[in-house]
C-alpha positions in Angstrom: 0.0 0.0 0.0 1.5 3.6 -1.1 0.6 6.4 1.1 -0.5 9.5 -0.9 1.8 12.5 -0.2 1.7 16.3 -0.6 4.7 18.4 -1.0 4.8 22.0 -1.2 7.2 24.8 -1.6 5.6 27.8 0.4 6.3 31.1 1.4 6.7 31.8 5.2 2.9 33.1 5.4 1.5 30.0 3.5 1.4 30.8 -0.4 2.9 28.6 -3.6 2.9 31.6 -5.3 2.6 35.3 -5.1 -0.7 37.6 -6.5 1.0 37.8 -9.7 1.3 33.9 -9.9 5.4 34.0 -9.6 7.0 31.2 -7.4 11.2 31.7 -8.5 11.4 32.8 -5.0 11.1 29.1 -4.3 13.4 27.6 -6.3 15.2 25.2 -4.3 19.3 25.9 -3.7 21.4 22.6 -4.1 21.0 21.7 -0.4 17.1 21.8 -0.7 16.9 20.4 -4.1 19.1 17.4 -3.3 16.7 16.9 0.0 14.0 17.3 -2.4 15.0 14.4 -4.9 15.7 12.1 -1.7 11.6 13.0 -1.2 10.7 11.9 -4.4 12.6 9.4 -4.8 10.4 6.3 -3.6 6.8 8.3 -5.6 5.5 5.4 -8.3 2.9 7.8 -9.3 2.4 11.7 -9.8 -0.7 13.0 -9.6 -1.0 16.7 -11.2 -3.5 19.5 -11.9 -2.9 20.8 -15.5 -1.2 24.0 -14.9 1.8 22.1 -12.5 1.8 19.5 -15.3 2.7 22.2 -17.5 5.2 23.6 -15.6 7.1 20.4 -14.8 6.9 19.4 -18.3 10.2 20.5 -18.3 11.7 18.0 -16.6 11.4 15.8 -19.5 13.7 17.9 -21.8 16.8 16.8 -23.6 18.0 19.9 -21.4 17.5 19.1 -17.6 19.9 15.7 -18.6 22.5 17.5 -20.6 26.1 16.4 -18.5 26.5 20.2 -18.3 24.1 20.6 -15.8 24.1 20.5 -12.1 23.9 16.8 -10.5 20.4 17.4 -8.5 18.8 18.8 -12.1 20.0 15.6 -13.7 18.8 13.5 -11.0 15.5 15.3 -10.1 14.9 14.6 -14.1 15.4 11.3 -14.0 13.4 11.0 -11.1 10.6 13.0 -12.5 10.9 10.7 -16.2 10.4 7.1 -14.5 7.2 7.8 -12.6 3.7 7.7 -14.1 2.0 10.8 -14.2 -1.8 11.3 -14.4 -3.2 15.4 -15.0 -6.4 15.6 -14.1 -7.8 18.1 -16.9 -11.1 18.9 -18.2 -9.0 20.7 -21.1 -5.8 19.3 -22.0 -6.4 17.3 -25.0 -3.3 15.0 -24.7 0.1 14.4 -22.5 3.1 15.9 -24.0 5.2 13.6 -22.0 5.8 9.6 -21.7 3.9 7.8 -19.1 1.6 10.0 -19.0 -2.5 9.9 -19.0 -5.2 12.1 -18.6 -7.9 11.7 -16.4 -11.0 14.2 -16.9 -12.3 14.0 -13.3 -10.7 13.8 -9.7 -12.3 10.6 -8.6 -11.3 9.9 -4.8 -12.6 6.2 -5.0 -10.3 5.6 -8.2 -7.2 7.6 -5.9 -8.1 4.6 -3.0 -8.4 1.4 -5.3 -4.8 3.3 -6.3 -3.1 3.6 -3.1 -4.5 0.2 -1.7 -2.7 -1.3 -4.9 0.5 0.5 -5.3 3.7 -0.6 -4.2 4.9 2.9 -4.8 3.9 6.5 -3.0 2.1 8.8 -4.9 2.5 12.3 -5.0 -0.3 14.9 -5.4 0.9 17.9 -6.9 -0.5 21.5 -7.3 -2.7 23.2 -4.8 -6.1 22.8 -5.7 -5.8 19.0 -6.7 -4.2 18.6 -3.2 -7.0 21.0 -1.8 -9.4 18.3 -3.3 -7.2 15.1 -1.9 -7.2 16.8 1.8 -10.6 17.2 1.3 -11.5 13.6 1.0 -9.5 12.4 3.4 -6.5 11.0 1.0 -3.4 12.9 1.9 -1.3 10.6 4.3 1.8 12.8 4.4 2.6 16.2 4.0 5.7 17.5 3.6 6.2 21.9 3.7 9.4 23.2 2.3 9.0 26.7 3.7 10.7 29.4 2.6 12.0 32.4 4.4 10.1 34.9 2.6 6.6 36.5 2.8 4.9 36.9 -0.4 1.7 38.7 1.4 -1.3 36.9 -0.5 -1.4 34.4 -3.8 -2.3 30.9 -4.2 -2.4 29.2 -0.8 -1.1 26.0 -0.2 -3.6 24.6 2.0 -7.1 24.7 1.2 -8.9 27.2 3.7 -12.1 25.1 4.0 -11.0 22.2 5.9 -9.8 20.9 9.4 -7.0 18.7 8.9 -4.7 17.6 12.7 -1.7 16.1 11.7 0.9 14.5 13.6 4.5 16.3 13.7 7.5 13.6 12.3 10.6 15.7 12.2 11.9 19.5 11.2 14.4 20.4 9.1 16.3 23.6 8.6 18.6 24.6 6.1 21.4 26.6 5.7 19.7 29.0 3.3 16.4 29.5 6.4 14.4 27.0 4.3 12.3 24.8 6.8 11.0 21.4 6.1 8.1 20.1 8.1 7.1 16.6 8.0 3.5 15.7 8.9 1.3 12.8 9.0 -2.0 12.6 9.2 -3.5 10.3 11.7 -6.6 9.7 10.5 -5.2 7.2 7.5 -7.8 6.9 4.3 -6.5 3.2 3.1 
């Protein structure tokens, strides 16, 4: 059984991105980035909105695996490349990337059936799908990668609607005043 996992990148006072939508305030130094890829390592399965699909697309350029670029780039790319993705999307009309599939609707019964199955973690990715996962019940573990910076309003990363008591597993800070919290929730959805 995989445990379904949200990770976020947030600004001190809670946002993935600023009022303008930018987010390079997150971008991850080598320390974080490396800490980042030893997160995603185990994930079988991503689990995107459309708009972070887009963005991560990236990752599955001839560029982010070029031998002139940094060792955590390389690596978080060939992370990123073996797991299966699924983008919910009521308007993307096909993946641009291998191992990829669209689903149409956010179906919390189908994200279950998927966790009870996998042998893998899964990773939910982008705000409002993991607004929607919380929601339900689905999210096992939450990992915030906070960022010592206040943004002041923008996309939150936590939907504002629910009531969600986790367990604290372990802080991390980073030379740069990034801090990673590690959650779980204890009310387990299997």
């Amino acid at each position: 059984m995989g445990d379904l996992i949200y990770t976020a990148i947030t600004s001190l006072d809670g946002y993935v991105a600023d009022v303008t939508g930018n987010f390079d305030w997150s971008v991850p130094d080598e320390e974080v980035h490396s800490f980042v890829n030893a997160l995603e390592r185990p994930i079988g399965t991503y689990l995107f909105g459309r708009r972070l699909y887009e963005v991560m697309t990236v990752w599955d350029t001839p560029a982010m695996t070029a031998p002139d670029q940094p060792d955590v780039i390389r690596e978080f790319a060939a992370i990123w490349q073996a797991a299966d993705k699924i983008v919910y999307s009521t308007t993307l009309a096909a993946p641009v990337t291998p191992r990829t599939t669209i689903e149409r609707t956010f179906d919390p019964e189908a994200i279950r059936r998927m966790k009870a199955s996998s042998p893998h973690d899964i990773s939910v990715g982008g705000a409002e799908l993991a607004g929607q996962a919380i929601r339900a019940g689905l999210v096992d573990v939450l990992h915030l990668i906070v960022s010592p910076i206040v943004v002041g309003g923008g996309k939150p990363a936590l939907p504002a609607d629910v009531t969600w008591p986790l367990e604290l597993l372990d802080t991390r800070r980073f030379d740069n005043g990034v801090v990673h919290l590690h959650y779980r929730s204890p009310l387990r959805v299997g």
